[in-house]
N, CA and C of each residue as an Amber inpcrd file, in Angstrom:
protein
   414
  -0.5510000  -6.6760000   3.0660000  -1.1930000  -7.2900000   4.2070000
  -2.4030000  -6.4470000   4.5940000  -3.4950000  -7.3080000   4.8120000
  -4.8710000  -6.3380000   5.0400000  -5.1860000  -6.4590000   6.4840000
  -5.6130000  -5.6250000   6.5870000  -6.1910000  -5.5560000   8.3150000
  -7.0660000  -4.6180000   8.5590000  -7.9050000  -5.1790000   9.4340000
  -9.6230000  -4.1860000   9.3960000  -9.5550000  -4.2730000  10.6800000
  -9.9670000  -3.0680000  11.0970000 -10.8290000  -2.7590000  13.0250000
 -12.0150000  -3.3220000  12.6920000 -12.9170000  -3.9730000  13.2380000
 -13.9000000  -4.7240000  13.1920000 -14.7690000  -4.0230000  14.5410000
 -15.8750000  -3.5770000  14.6460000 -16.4610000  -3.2790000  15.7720000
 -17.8290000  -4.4460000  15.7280000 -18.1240000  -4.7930000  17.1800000
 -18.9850000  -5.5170000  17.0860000 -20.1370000  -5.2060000  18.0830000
 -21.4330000  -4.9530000  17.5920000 -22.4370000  -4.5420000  18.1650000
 -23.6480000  -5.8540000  18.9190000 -23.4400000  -5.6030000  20.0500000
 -24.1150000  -6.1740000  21.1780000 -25.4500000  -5.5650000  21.4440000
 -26.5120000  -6.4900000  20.4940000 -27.8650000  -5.8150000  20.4420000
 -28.6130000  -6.1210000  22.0130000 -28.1090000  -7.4070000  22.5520000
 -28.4170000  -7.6820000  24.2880000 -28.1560000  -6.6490000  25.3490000
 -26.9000000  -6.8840000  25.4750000 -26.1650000  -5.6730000  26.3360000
 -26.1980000  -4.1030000  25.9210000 -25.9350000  -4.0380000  24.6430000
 -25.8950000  -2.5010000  24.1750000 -24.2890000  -2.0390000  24.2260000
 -23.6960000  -3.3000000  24.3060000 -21.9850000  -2.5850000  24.2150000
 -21.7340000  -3.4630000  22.8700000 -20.7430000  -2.7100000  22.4410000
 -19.7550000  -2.3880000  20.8400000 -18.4740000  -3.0800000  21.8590000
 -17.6740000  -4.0570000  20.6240000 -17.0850000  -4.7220000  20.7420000
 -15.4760000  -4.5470000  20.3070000 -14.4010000  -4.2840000  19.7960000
 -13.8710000  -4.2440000  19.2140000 -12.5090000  -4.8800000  18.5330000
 -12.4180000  -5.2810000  17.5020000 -11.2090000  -6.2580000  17.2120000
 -10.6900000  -6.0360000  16.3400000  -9.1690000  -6.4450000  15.8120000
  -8.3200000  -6.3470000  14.7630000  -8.3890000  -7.6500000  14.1110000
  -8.5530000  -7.5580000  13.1780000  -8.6470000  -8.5340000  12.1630000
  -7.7570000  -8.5270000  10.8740000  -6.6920000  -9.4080000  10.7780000
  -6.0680000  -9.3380000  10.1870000  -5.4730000 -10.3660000   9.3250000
  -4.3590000 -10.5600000   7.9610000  -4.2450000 -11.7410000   7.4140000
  -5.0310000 -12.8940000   6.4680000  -5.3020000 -13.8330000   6.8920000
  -6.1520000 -14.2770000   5.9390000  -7.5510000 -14.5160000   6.2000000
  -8.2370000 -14.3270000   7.5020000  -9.5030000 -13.6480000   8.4130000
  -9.8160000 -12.3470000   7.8030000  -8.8550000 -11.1960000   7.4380000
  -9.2200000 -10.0500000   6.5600000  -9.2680000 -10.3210000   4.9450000
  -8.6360000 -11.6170000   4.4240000  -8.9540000 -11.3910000   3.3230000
 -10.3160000 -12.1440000   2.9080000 -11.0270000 -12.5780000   4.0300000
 -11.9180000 -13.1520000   3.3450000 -13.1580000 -12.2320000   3.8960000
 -12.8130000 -11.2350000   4.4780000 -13.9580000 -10.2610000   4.1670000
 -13.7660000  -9.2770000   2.9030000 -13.0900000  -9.7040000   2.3300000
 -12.4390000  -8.5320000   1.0310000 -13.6340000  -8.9750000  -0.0320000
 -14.8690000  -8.2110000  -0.8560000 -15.6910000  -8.1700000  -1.3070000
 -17.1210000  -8.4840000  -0.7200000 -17.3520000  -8.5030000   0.2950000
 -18.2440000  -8.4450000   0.9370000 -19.1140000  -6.9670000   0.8460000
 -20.1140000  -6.9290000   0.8890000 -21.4020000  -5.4770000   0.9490000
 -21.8900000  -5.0890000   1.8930000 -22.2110000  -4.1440000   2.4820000
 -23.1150000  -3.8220000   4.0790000 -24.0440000  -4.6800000   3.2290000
 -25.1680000  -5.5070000   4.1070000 -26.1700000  -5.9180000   4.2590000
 -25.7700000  -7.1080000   4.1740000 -24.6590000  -7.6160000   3.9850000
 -24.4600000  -9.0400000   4.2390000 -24.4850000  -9.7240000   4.7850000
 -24.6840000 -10.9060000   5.0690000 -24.7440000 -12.0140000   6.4260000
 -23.6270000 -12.6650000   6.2070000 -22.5540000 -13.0330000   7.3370000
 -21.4360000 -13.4220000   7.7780000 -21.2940000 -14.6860000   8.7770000
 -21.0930000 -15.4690000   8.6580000 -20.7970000 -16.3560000   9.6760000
 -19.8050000 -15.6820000  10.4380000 -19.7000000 -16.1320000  11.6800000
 -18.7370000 -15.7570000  12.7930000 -17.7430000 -15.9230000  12.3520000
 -17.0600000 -17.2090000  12.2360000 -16.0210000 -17.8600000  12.4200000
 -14.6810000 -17.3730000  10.9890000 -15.5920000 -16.4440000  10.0150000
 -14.7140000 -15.5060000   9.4860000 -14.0490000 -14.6320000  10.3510000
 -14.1990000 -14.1780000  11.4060000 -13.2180000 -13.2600000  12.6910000
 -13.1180000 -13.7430000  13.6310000 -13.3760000 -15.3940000  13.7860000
 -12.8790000 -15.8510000  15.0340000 -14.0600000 -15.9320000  16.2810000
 -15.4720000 -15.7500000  15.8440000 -16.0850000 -15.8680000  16.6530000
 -17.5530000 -16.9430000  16.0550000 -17.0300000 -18.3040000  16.7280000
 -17.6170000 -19.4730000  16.3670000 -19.3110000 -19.6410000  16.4940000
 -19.9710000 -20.3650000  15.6450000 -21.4090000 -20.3750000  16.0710000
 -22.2150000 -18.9520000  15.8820000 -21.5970000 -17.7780000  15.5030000
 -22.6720000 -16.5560000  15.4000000 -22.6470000 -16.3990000  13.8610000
 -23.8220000 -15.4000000  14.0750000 -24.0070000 -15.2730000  12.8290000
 -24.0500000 -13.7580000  12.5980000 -23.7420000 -12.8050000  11.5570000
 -23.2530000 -11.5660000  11.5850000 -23.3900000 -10.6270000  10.5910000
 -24.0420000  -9.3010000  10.5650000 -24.4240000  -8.7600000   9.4750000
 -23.5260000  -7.3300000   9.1920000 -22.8110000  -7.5850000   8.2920000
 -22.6140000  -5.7060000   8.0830000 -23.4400000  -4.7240000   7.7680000
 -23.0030000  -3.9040000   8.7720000 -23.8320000  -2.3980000   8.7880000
 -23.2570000  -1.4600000   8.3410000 -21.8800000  -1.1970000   8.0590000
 -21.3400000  -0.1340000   7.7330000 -19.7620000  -0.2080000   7.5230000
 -19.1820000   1.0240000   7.7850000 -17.7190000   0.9720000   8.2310000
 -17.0760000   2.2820000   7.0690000 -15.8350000   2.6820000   7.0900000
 -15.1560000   3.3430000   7.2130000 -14.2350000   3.2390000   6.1360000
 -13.4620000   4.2000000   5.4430000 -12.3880000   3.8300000   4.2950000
 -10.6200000   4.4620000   5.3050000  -9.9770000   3.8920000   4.9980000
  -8.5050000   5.1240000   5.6480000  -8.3400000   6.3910000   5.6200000
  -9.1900000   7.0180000   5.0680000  -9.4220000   8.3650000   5.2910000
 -10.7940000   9.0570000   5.7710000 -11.0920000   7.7970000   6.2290000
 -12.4310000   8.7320000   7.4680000 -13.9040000   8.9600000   6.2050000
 -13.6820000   8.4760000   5.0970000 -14.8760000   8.7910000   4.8420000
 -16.2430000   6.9870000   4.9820000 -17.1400000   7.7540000   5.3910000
 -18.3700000   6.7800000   5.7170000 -18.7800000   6.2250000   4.0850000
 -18.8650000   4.4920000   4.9140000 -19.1170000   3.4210000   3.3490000
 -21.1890000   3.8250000   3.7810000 -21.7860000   4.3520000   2.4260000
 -22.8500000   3.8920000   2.1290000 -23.3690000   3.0680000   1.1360000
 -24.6340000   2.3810000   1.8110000 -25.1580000   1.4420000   1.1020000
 -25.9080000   1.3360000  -0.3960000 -26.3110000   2.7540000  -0.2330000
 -26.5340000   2.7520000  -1.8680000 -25.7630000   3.4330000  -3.1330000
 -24.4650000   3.2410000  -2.7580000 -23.6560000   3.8590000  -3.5430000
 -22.7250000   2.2800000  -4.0100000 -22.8290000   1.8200000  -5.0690000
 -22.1720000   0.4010000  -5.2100000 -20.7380000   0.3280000  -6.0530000
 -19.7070000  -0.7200000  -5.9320000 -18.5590000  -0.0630000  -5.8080000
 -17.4370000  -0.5940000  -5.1900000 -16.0220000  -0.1030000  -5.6270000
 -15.1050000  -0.0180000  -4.3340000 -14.7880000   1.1290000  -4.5460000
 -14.0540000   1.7430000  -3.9180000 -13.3540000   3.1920000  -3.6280000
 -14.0530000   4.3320000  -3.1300000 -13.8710000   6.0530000  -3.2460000
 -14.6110000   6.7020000  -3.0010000 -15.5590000   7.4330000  -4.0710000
 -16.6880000   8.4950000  -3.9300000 -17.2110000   8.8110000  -5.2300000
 -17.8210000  10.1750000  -4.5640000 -18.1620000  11.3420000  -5.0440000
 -18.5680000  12.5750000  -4.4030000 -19.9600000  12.3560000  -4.8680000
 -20.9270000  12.4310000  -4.5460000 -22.3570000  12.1920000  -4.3840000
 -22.5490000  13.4690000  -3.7000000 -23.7860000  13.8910000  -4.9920000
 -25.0340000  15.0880000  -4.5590000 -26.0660000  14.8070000  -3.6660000
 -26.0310000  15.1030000  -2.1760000 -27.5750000  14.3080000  -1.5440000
 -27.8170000  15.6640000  -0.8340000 -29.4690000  14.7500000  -0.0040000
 -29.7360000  16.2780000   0.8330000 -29.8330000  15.6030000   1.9620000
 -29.9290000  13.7760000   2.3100000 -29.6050000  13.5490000   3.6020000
 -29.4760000  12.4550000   3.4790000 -28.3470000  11.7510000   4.2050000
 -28.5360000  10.2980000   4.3510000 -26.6850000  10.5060000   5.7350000
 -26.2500000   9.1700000   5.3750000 -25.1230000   8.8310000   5.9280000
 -23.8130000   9.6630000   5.7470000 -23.5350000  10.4410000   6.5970000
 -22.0550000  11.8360000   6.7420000 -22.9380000  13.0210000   6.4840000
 -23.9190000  13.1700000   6.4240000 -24.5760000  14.2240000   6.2820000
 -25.2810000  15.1370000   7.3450000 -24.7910000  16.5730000   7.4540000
 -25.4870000  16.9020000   8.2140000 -26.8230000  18.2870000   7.8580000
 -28.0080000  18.4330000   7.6220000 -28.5580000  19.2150000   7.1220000
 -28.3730000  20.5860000   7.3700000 -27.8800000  21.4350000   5.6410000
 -28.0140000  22.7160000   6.0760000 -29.3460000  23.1060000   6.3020000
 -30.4100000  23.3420000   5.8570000 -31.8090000  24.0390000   5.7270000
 -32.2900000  22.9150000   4.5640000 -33.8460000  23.5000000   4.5380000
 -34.4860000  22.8120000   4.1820000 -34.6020000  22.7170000   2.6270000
 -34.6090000  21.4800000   1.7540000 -34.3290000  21.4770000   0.7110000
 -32.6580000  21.5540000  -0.6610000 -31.7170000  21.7470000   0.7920000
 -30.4480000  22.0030000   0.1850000 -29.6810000  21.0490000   0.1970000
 -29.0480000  20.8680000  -1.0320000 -28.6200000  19.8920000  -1.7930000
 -26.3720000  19.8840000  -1.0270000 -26.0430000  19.1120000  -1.0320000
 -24.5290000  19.1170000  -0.8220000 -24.0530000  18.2420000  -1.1310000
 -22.7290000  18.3200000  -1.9610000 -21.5250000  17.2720000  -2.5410000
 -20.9280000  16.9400000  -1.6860000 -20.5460000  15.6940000  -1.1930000
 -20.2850000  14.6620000  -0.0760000 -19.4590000  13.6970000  -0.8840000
 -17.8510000  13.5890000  -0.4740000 -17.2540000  12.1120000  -0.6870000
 -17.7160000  11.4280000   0.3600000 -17.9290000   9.9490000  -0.5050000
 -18.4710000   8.7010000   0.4910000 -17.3250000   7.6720000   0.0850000
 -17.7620000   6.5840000   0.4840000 -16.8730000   5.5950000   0.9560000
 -17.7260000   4.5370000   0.0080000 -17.4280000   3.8750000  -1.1290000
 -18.6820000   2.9420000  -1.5510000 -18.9060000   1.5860000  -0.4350000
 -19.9240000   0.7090000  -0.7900000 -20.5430000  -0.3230000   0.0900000
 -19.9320000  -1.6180000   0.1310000 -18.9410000  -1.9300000  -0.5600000
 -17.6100000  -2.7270000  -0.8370000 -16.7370000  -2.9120000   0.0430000
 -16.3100000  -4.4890000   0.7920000 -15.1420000  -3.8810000   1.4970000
 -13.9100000  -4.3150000   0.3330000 -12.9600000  -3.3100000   0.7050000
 -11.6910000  -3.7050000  -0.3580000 -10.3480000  -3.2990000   0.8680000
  -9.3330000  -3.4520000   0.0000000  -7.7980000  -3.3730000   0.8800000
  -7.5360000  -1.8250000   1.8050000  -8.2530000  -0.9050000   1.2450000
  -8.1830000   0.4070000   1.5850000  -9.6790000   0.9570000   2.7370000
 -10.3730000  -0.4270000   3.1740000 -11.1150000   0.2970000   4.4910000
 -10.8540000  -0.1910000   5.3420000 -10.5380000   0.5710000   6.2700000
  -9.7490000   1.0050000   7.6130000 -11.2510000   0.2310000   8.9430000
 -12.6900000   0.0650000   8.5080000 -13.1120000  -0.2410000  10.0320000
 -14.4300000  -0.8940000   9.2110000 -14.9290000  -2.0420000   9.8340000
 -16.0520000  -2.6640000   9.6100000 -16.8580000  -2.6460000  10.9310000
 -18.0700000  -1.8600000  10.2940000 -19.3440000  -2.0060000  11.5030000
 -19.9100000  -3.3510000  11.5740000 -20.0240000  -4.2460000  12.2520000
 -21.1410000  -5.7220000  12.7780000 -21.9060000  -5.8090000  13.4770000
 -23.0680000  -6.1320000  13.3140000 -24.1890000  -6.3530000  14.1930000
 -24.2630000  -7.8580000  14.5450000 -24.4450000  -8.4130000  15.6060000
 -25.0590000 -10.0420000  15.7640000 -26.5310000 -10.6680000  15.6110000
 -26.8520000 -11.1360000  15.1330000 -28.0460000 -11.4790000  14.4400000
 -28.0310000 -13.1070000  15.2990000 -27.4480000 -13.5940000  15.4210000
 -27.7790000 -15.1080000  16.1370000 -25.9880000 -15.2910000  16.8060000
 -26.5800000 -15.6010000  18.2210000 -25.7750000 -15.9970000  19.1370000
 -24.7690000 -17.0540000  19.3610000 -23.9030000 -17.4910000  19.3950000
 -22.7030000 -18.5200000  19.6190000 -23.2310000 -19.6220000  21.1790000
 -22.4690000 -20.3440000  21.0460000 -22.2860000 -21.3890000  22.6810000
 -21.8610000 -20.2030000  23.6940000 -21.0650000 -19.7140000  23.1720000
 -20.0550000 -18.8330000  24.1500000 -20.3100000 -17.5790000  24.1990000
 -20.2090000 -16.9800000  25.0340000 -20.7230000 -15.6550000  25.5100000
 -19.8240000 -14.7980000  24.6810000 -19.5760000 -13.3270000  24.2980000
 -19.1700000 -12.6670000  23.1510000 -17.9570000 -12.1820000  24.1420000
 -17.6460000 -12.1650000  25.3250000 -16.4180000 -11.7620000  25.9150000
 -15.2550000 -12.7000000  26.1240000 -16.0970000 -13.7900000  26.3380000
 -15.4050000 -15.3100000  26.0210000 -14.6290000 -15.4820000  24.7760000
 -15.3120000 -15.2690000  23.9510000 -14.5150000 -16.0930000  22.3290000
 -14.0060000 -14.7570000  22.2520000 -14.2480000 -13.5830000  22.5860000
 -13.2860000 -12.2230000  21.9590000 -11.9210000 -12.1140000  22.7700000
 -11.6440000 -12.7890000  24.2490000 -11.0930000 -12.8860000  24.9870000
 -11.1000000 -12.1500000  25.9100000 -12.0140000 -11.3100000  26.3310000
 -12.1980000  -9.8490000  26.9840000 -12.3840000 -10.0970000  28.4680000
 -11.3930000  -9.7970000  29.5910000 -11.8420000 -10.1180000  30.8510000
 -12.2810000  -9.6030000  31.5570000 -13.6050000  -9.9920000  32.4030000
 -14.6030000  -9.0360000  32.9290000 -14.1180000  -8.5230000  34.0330000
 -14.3100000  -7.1340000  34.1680000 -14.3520000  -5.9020000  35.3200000
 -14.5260000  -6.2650000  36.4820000 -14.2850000  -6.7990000  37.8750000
 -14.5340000  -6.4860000  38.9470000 -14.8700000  -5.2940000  39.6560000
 -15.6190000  -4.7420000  39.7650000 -15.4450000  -3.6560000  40.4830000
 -15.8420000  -3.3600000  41.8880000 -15.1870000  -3.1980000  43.2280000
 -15.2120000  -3.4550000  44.0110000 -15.8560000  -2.2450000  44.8150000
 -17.0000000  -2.7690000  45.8460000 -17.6370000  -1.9390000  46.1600000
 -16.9790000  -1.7860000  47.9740000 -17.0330000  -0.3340000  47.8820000
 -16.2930000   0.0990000  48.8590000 -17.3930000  -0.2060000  50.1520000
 -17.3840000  -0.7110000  51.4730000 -18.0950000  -0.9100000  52.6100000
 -17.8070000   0.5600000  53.2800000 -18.9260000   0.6070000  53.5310000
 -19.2890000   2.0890000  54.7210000 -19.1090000   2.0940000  55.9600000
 -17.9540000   2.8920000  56.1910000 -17.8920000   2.5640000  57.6780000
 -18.2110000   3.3350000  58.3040000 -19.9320000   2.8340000  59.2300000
 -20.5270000   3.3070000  59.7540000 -20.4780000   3.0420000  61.5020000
């Protein structure tokens, strides 16, 4: 049984979204690539349209895009994605995560690229905050 954390990025608002996705909604993201375009309604969110950016394997290592693939692979770089620079010009061996999703990654990054009928808290089911402002008693 497959199941992916799905985060979903709110380029309007600036808030990240987050959902479990699981069953046969996860298996039909199973071969998909970062840079892909997604219809919504593969995770339940109708009318949008949706691009992968990234995501994660079960052991924490970061999927990059130019590494093609499923599984992991140790790559020589001097900067890109999990990388943090020692000095200038120095080279480091890095396991990555390839750009594939398969049964063994644990989190998919999403961006929204075109909007739904319904507002993104709506179709995710998310109920909005009241927060109640205290009166001054003056």
């Amino acid at each position: 049984m497959t199941e992916f954390k799905v985060v979903i990025g709110d380029a309007k608002s600036h808030k990240s979204y987050q959902k479990v996705v699981s069953d046969e909604n996860a298996n039909n993201l199973v071969g998909h690539k970062i840079g892909d375009k997604i219809s919504g309604h593969l995770i339940g969110l109708e009318g949008y349209e949706l691009e992968i950016t990234g995501g994660s394997d079960y052991c924490g290592f970061p999927m990059v895009k130019a590494v093609n693939g499923i599984g992991t692979r140790k790559v020589l770089a001097i900067k890109g994605t999990g990388l943090t620079q020692k000095g200038k010009g120095t080279f480091q061996r890095k396991r990555v995560a390839m750009n594939t999703i398969h049964e063994k990654t644990a989190q998919i990054n999403i961006k929204i690229l075109k909007y739904g009928h319904n507002s993104i808290e709506d179709a995710l089911g998310i109920k909005k905050e009241v927060k109640e402002e205290k009166a001054e008693a003056q």
